[in-house]
N, C-alpha and C positions, 0 to 999 in steps of 0.2 A: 067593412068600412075601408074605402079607399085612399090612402094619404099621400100626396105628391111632397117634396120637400126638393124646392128649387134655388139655385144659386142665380140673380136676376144679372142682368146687363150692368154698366156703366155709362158713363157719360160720354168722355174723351178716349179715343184711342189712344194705346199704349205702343211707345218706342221699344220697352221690351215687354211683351203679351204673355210670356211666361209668370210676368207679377200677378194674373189678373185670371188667368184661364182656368187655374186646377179649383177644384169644391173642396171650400176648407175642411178639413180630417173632422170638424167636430161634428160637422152635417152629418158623416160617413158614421160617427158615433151613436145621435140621435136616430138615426133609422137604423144601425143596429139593435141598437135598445128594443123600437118600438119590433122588429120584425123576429126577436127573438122573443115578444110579448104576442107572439100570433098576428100581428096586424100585415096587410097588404100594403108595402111601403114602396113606393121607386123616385129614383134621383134624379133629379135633372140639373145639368149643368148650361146653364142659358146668357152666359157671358158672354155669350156674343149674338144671340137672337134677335134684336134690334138689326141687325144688316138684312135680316128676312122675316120680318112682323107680321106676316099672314099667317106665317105660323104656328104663330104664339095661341089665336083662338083655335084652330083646326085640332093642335095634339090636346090641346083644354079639353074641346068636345071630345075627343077621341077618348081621351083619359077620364074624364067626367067623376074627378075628387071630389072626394067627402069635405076633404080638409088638405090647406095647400099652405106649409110651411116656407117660409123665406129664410135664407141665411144673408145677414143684410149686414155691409160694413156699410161706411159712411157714404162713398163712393160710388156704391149700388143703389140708395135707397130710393132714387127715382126709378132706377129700372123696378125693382121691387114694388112699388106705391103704381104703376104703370099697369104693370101684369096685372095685379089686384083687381084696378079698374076693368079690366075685359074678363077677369074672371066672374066675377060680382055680375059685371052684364052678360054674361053667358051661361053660367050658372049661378044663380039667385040665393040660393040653398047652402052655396060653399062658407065654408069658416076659412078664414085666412089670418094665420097668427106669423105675427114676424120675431123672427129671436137672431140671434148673434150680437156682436162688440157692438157694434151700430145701431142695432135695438136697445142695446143696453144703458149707453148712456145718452140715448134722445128718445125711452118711452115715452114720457107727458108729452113733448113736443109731436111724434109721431099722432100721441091716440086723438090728441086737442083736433088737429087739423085734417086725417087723413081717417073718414069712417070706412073705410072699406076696410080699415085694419078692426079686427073682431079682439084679436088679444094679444097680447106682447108674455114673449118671455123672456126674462131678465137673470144674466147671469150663466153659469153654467147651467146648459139643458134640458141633458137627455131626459131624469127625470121630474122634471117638472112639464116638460113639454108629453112624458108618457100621462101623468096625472091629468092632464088636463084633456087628452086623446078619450081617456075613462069616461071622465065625467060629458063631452059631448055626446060619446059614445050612449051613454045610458040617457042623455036627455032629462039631467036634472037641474034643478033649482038654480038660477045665477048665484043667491047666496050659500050654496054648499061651495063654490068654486072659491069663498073665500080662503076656504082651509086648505087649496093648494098654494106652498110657497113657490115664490119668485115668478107672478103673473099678473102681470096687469089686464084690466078692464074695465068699461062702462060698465056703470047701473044707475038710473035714473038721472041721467046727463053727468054723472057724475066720475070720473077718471077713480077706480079702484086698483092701489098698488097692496098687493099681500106682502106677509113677512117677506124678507129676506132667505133664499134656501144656502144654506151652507155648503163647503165644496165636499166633492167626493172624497172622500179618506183613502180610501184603499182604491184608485186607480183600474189596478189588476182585475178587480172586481167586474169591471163592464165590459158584455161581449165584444168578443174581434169583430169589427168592422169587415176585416178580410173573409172573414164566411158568407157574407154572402154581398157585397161588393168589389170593383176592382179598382185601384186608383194606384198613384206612383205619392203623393204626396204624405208622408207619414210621421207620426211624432211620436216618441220615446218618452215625455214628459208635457207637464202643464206648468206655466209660469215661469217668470224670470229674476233673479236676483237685484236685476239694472233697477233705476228712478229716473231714467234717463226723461227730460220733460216734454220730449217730443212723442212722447211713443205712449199709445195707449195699454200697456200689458202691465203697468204698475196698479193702475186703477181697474183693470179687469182681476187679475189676479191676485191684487194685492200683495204681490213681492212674495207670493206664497209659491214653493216648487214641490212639487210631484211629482214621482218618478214610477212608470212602469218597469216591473224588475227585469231584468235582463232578458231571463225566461219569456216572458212574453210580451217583450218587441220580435227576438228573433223569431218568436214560432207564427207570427203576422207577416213576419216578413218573408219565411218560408211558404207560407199559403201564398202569399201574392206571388210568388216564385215561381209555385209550383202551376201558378194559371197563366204562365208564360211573361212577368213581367222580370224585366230584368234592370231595370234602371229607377233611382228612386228619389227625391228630394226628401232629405229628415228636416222639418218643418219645426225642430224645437228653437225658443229663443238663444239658447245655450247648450247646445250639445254637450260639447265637451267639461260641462259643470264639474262632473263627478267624476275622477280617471278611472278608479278602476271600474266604475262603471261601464265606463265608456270600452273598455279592452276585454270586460268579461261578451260584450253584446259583440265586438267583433269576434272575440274568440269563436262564440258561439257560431257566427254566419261560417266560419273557416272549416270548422268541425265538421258542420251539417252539410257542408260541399255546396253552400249558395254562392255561385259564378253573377254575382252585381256590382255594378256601379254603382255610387251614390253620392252627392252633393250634400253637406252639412252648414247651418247656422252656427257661431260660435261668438265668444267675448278673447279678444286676445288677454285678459286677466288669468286665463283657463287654458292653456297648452304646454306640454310635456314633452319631451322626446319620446319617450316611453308610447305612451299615447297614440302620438304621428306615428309611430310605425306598426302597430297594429291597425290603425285606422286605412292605413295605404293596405295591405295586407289583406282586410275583408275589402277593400274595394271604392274606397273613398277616393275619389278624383278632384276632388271641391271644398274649400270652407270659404265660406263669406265672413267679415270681420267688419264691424261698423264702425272704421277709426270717425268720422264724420267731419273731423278739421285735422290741420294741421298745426292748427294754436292751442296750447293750455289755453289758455283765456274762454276762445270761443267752446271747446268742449265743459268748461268748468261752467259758463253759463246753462250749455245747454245739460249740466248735470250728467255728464258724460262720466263717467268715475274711472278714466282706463289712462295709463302714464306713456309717454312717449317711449319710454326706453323699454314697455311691456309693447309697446306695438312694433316695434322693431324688433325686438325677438321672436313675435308670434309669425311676424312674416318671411325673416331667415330658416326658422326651422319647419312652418311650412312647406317650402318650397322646397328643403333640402331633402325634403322624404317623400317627392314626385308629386306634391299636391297643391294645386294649382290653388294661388291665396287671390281671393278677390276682395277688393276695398269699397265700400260705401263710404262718399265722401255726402256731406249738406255744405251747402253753401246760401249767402243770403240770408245768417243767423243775425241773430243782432251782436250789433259794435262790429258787424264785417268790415272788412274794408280789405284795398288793396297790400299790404303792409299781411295781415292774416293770410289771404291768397297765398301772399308769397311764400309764407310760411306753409300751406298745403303743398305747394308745388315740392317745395324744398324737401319734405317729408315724403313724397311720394317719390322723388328722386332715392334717396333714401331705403325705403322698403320695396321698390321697384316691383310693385304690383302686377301681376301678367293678366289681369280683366279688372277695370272699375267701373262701378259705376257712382256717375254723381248726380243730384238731388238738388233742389230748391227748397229750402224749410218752407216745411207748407203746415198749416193747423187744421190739427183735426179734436171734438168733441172726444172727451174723458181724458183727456192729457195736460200737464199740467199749463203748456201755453196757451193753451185754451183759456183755461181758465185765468190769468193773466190777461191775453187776448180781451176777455169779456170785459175783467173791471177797469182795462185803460180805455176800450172805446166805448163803452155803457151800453153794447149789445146784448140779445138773449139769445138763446134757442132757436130762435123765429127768423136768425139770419140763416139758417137751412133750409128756407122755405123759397130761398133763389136756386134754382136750376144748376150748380155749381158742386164741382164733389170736393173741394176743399178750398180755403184760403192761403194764400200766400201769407207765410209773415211780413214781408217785406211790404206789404198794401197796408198793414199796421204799424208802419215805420217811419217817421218823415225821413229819417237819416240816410233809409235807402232809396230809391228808384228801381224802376223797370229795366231802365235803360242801364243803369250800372249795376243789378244784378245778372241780367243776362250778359253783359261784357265780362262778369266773373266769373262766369260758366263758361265763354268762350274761352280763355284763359284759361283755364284748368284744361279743357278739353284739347284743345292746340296743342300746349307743352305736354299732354300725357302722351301724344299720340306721337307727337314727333320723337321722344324719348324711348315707345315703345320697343325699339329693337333693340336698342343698347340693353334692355331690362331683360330681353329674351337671352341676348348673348351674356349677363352676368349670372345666370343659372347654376347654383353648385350642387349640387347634389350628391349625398353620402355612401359613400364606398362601402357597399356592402353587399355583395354578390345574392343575397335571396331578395334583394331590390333590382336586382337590373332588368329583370322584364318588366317590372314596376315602371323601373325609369325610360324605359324603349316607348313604351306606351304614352307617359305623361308627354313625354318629348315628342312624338309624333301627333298627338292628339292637340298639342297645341300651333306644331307645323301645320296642321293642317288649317286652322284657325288663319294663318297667312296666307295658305294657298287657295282653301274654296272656302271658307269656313266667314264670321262675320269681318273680321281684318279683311278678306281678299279684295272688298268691293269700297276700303277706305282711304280715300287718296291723302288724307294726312298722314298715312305712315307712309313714310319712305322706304324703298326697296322688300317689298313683301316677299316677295318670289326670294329675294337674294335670303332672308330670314328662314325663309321655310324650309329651305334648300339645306340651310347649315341645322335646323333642328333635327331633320330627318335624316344627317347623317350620322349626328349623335348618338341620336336612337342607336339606329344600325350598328355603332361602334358598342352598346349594351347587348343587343339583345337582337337575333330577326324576328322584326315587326312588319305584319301584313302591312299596316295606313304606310308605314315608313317605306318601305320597297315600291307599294301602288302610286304614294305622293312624288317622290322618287324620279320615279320612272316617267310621269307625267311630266316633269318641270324639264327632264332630261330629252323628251319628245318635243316640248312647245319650244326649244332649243335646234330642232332637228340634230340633236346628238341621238340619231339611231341606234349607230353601232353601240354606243356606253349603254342606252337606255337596254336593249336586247340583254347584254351580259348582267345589268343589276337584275331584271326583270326573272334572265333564268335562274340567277341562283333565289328569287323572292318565291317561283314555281316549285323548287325543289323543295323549299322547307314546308311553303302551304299549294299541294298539288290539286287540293278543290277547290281552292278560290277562282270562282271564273272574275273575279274583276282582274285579277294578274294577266289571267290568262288572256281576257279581251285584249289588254293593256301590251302583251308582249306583242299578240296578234297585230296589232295597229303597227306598231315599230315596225314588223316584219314586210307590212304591207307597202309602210312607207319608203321600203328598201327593193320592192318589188320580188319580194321575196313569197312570192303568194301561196308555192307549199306549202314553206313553214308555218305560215300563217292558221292555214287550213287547221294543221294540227293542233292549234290551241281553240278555235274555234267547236270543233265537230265534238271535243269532250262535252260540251254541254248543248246536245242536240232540244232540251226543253227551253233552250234561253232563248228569249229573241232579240237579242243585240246579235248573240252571236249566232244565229244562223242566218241574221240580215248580214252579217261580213262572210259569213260562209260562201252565201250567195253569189255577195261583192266576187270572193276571191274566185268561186268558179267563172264568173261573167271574163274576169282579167284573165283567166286561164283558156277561154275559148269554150270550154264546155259547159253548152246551155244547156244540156239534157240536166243536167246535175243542180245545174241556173235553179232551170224550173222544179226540181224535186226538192230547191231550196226554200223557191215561195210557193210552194202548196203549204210544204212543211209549216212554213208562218202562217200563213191561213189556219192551218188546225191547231197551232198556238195561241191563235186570238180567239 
């Protein structure tokens, strides 16, 4: 039996495509399940297949499944209900069961309207979606499928939902995903503490957490390691829940000699000194923090449970152990106004955030504004059936407008940006000398963010170049850092400061002498000084590179000898 298990499209393109691109970890669970049960499983990630939709039938036919799972938020479920359709007409035969958050709390509305959906699974998956692979498998009775929990389906026009399946106890218990998948997005735990009413993980989860033990996150995270991935997003709602949990899983990465980056979700209710510095230590560069406003008021509606003066120390002592704090702010909550705004700004002055991002309260099915949503406008389910991957609250609001929600956006967005440098230059970071290459790094990684990085191309920040220039000296002043000497060196060239750029550049060669980006880097200064020698010699070290044997080339042409010209573009030709 063949079983595809796809993550479908969206509707609206996304400002940042990182929220939307990776296959959430549980799909990667459920087909480990099913493929350590002997089954033929493969992934597809198709969030963005809609830009080239011939191909959707052609890998169909090619693939020609038994059974073709969906992992469906709310956002997706047209692409999802889409696919269906050309599957269904393409092959006639196929079962098509849709499960995730998005199946979960709109089955009856899904199965009511959408038959191409064969059967819904609700809830956590893996096995009840293996239980139900069996029973297609053997080709029995619709009423045996009763006695698998957490499935919906027809029988005789009739919407059948089974018991309830209870969550997994033990965690540990289901295979690694990483044996026989490869992904970067990975979770440590299931469920969150938060009631927060915008967020659907209180109604999926039920406020219930589980924790994979220490032992095997790290040994998951070493398999993905060891198949070359080296960067990771941990995808729990609350990483840092549990501290020593949280120091035994770095300890562990530190031990085992795993050289990763990784980006973390957290609650500022939940950070330690202690903590930060092991988390910088196995390789953490990121936490995200959902302050959401900067009013009590407006978090206290939206049942936010986190205190101002906890978020101001979560964001000082982030920063202070080189790891770069990002805010999620919402805006366009109810009782907004400008008066609140101001209060965001003020607060973001404040904690002086170095990445935000901000949001439109928007409703989404199984949360509790949803449900609110529903009993002030006497909607149902049925308003899913517009083309639309979510609602605005504020379209439920007379208080608010379009037109003055987006001016609150604009607003927020202005003063972050124009404030941004000041936020870069108040950076303090803790005097502790087995941090400073910690800190060379954090500091240049975010120079770089001013000079090529998403800042370089933002004309509301002022003076980027002049910021990026002082972060990459900082660095330097820690620690030599490759990005820092290469950035460097760059800002110091588009300057025509040759000669300065040359001296940073040699001593950036002496400490990393196989970096050819240095070396291009010196080579270029050199060239620009007409120094086309010295040039040569940073070039000819990396005779397989074809930047540099295209300036190899350069520097022989300026030197008169074509003989060498031309043994420079043959040479490219047998690079290409």
């Amino acid at each position: 039996m063949k079983i595809v298990l796809i993550y479908p499209y969206f509707l609206d393109e996304r400002l940042h495509k990182e929220d939307i691109q990776a296959v959430p970890i549980g799909l990667y669970y459920v087909g480990a399940v099913l493929r350590e049960n002997g089954y033929d499983v493969e992934i597809l990630n198709w969030h963005d297949i809609n830009k080239t939709p011939h191909l959707i039938g052609e890998i169909l036919l090619q693939k020609r499944p038994d059974v073709i799972g969906f992992s469906i938020v709310n956002a997706n479920r047209w692409g999802g209900i889409e696919i269906a359709r050309i599957a269904k007409t393409l092959l006639p035969n196929v079962v098509v069961v849709f499960g995730g958050i998005g199946t979960t709390f709109l089955w009856e509305h899904l199965m009511r309207h959408f038959p191409e959906i064969d059967f819904a699974v609700i809830g956590e998956g893996e096995y009840s979606f293996l239980n139900l692979i069996r029973h297609i498998e053997q080709k029995v009775e619709v009423n045996h499928i009763r006695n698998i929990e957490g499935i919906v389906f027809r029988q005789s026009g009739q919407i059948i939902k089974t018991a309830v399946k209870g969550f997994i106890k033990d965690i540990d218990s289901l295979p690694m995903p990483s044996k026989y998948f490869n992904f970067q997005h990975i979770s440590s735990s299931r469920g969150c503490p938060a009631k927060c009413n915008f967020c659907g993980s209180p109604g999926f989860w039920e406020q219930k957490v589980r924790f994979h033990s220490p032992e095997y996150f790290v040994e998951q995270v070493e398999q993905l390691y060891l198949k070359g991935i080296n960067f990771f997003y941990i995808s729990d709602d609350t990483f840092t829940m549990n501290s020593g949990r949280v120091i035994d899983i770095c300890k562990g990465i530190i031990q085992k000699g795993i050289k990763i980056t990784w980006y973390a979700i957290s609650s500022v209710n939940y950070v330690d000194e202690e903590m930060l510095y092991w988390m910088r230590r196995a390789g953490c560069i990121q936490i995200s923090y959902g302050v959401e406003s900067g009013s009590e008021k407006i978090r206290k509606l939206l049942n936010k449970n986190i205190k101002t003066d906890n978020i101001k120390r979560a964001f000082e002592l982030t920063t202070r152990y080189g790891i770069l704090a990002r805010a999620y702010f919402i805006y366009g909550s109810p009782e907004e106004n400008w008066e609140t705004i101001q209060e965001t700004i003020d607060l973001i002055h404040e904690i002086k955030p170095l990445s935000v991002v901000f949001y439109i309260l928007d409703i989404f099915p199984g949360t509790a504004l949803y449900e609110d949503f529903k009993k002030r406008t006497n909607v149902t389910d049925d308003v899913w059936l517009e083309k639309v991957e979510d609602i605005m609250y504020f379209e439920s609001d007379a208080r608010l407008s379009e037109e003055m929600v987006l001016s609150f956006g604009n607003k927020l967005r202005s003063d972050y940006y124009r404030h941004l440098p000041e936020f870069a230059d108040a950076i303090e970071l803790i005097d502790r000398d087995d941090l400073y290459e910690h800190h060379a790094g954090f500091l240049s990684r975010l120079a770089m963010t001013f000079s090529h990085g998403e800042y370089a191309s933002n004309d509301a920040i002022p003076e980027r170049e002049e910021v990026a220039e002082r972060l990459y000296r900082r660095a330097l002043q820690y620690y030599p850092d490759e990005t820092a000497f290469l950035g460097l060196g760059i800002i110091l060239q588009k300057r025509r400061l040759y000669q300065e750029s040359i001296q940073l550049l040699l001593e950036g060669v002496r400490h990393f002498n196989k970096s050819e980006s240095l070396a291009d880097c010196l080579g270029v200064s050199y060239i620009n000084l007409g120094r086309y020698e010295d040039a040569l010699e940073c070039f000819l070290k990396f005779p397989e590179s074809t930047d540099a044997v295209k300036f190899a080339a350069y520097c022989y042409r300026m030197l008169g000898d074509s003989e060498k010209e031309t043994a420079m573009i043959n040479r490219l030709k047998g690079i290409k």
